[in-house]
C-alpha positions in Angstrom: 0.0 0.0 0.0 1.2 3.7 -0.8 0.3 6.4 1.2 0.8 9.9 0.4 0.2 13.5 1.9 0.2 17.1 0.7 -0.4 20.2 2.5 -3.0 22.6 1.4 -4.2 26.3 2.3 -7.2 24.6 3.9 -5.5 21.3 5.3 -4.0 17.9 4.6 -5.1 15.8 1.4 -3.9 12.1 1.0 -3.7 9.6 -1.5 -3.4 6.4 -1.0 -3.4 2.7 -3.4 -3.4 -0.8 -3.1 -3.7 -3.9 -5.2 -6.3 -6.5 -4.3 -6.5 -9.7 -6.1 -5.9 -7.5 -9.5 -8.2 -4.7 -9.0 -6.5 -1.4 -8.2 -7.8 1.0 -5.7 -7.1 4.6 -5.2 -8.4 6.0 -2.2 -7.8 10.2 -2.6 -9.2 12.9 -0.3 -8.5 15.2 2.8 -7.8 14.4 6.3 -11.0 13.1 8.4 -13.5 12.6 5.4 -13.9 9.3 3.9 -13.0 10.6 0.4 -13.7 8.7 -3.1 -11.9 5.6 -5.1 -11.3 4.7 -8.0 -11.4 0.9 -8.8 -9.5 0.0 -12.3 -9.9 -3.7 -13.2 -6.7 -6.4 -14.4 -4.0 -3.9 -13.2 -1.4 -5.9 -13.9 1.7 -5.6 -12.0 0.9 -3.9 -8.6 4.8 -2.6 -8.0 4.4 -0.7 -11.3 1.0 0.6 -10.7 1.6 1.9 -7.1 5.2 3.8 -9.1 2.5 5.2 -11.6 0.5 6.8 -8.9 3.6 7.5 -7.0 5.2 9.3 -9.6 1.3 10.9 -10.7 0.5 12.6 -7.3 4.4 13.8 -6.9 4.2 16.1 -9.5 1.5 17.8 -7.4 3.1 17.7 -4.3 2.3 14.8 -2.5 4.7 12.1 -0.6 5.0 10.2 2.0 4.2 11.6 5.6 7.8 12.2 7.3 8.0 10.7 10.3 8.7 13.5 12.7 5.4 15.0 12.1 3.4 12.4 12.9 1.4 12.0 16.5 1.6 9.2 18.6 -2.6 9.0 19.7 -3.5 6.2 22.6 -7.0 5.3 23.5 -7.6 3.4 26.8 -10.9 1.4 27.6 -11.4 0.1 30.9 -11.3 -3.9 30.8 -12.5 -6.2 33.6 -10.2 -8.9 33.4 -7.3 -10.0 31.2 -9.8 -12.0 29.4 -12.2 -9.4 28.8 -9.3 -6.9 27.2 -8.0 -10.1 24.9 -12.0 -10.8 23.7 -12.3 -6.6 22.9 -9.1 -6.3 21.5 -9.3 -7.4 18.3 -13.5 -6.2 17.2 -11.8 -2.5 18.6 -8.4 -2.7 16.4 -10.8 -3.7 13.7 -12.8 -0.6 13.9 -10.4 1.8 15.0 -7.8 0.6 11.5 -10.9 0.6 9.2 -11.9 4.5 10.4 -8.1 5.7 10.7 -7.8 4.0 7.2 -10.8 4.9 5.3 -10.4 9.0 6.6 -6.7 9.4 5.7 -5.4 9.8 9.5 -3.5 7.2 10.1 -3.3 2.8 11.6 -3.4 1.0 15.0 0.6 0.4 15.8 -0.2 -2.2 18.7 -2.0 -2.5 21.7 -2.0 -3.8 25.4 -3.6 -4.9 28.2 -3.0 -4.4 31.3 -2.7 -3.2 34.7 -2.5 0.5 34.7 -0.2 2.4 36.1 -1.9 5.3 37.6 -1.3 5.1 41.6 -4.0 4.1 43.7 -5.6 2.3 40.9 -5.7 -1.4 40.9 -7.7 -1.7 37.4 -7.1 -3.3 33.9 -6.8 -1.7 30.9 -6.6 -1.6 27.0 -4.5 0.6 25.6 -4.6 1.3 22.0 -1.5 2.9 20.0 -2.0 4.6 17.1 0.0 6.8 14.3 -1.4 9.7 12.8 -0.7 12.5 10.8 -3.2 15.3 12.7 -3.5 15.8 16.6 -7.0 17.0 16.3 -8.5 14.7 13.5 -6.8 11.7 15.3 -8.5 12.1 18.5 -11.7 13.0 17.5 -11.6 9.9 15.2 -10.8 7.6 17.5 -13.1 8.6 20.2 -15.9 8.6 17.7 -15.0 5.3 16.8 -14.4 3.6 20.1 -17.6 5.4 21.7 -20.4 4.9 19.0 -19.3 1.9 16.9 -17.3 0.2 19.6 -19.8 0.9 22.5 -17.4 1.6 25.0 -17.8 5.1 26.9 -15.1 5.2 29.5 -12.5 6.3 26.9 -9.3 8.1 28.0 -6.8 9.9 25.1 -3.7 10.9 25.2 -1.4 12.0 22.7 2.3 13.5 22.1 4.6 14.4 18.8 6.2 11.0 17.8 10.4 11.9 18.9 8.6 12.7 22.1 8.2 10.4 25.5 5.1 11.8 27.5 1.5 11.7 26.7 -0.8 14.8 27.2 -4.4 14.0 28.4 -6.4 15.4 24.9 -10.0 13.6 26.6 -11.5 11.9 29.6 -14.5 10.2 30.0 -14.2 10.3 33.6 -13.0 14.3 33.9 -9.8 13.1 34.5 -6.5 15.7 34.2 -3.9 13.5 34.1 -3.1 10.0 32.0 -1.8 7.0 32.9 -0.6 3.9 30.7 
């Protein structure tokens, strides 16, 4: 899969390909709205289509997202055992790649479950860790997505700049001010 960015006066537009079984799919638009494809039958070689687009959107401005500017986003659910966290995990990560994906922010990099490590608290949770390429977009994506598709409303997210190491609190369910993994 390619996926490529561009600065605008009004934002951040993507574009983004893939080949599945043949057909080609490119996926352009900006940052937060699901955007349009394009579906082009018997592409042939996918390495030579993706260079096509590559080298298509380039000469407007687009390339890849440099890693510097990118936002490290985590989402933490409340779990009530281990076993509960490893039976939400994976319907979450589901949701949470197919939203980031489909609105140009961003992927799921991991997860875990867990104790967490705020003091005083002896409660598991799921923490989900994401990359994306705007603060704002990211957050309100992911919240959206974990509270009305996923169900869960005790969502905490943090975020920082990815060369950094500590997460700012960005929302709280509970009216929390500080975040803990």
């Amino acid at each position: 899969m390619l996926k490529l960015y561009r600065k605008n006066g009004e934002g951040i537009e993507y574009a983004e390909c893939w080949v599945d079984g043949g057909v080609a799919v490119l996926h352009t638009g900006a940052i937060g709205d699901e955007g349009r494809t394009v579906e082009t039958p018997d592409v042939g070689d996918a390495a030579e289509y993706e260079k096509g687009i590559a080298n298509q959107f380039g000469r407007q401005g687009y390339a890849e997202w440099p890693q510097d500017q990118l936002y490290w986003v985590v989402a933490q659910i409340p779990a009530a055992s281990v076993e509960e966290g490893i039976h939400l995990v994976r319907p979450i990560e589901d949701e949470l790649n197919h939203d980031l994906g489909w609105l140009g922010l961003g992927h799921v990099d991991g997860n875990d479950i867990g104790l967490s490590t705020e003091p005083g608290e002896e409660k598991f949770v799921i923490n989900f860790f994401t990359l994306v390429v705007d603060r704002e977009e990211g957050c309100r994506a992911i919240q959206r997505t974990i509270q009305e598709k996923c169900g869960q409303k005790q969502v905490e997210i943090a975020c920082r700049p990815y060369g950094e190491e500590e997460y700012t609190l960005a929302e709280s369910a509970a009216g929390k001010d500080t975040f803990w993994l």
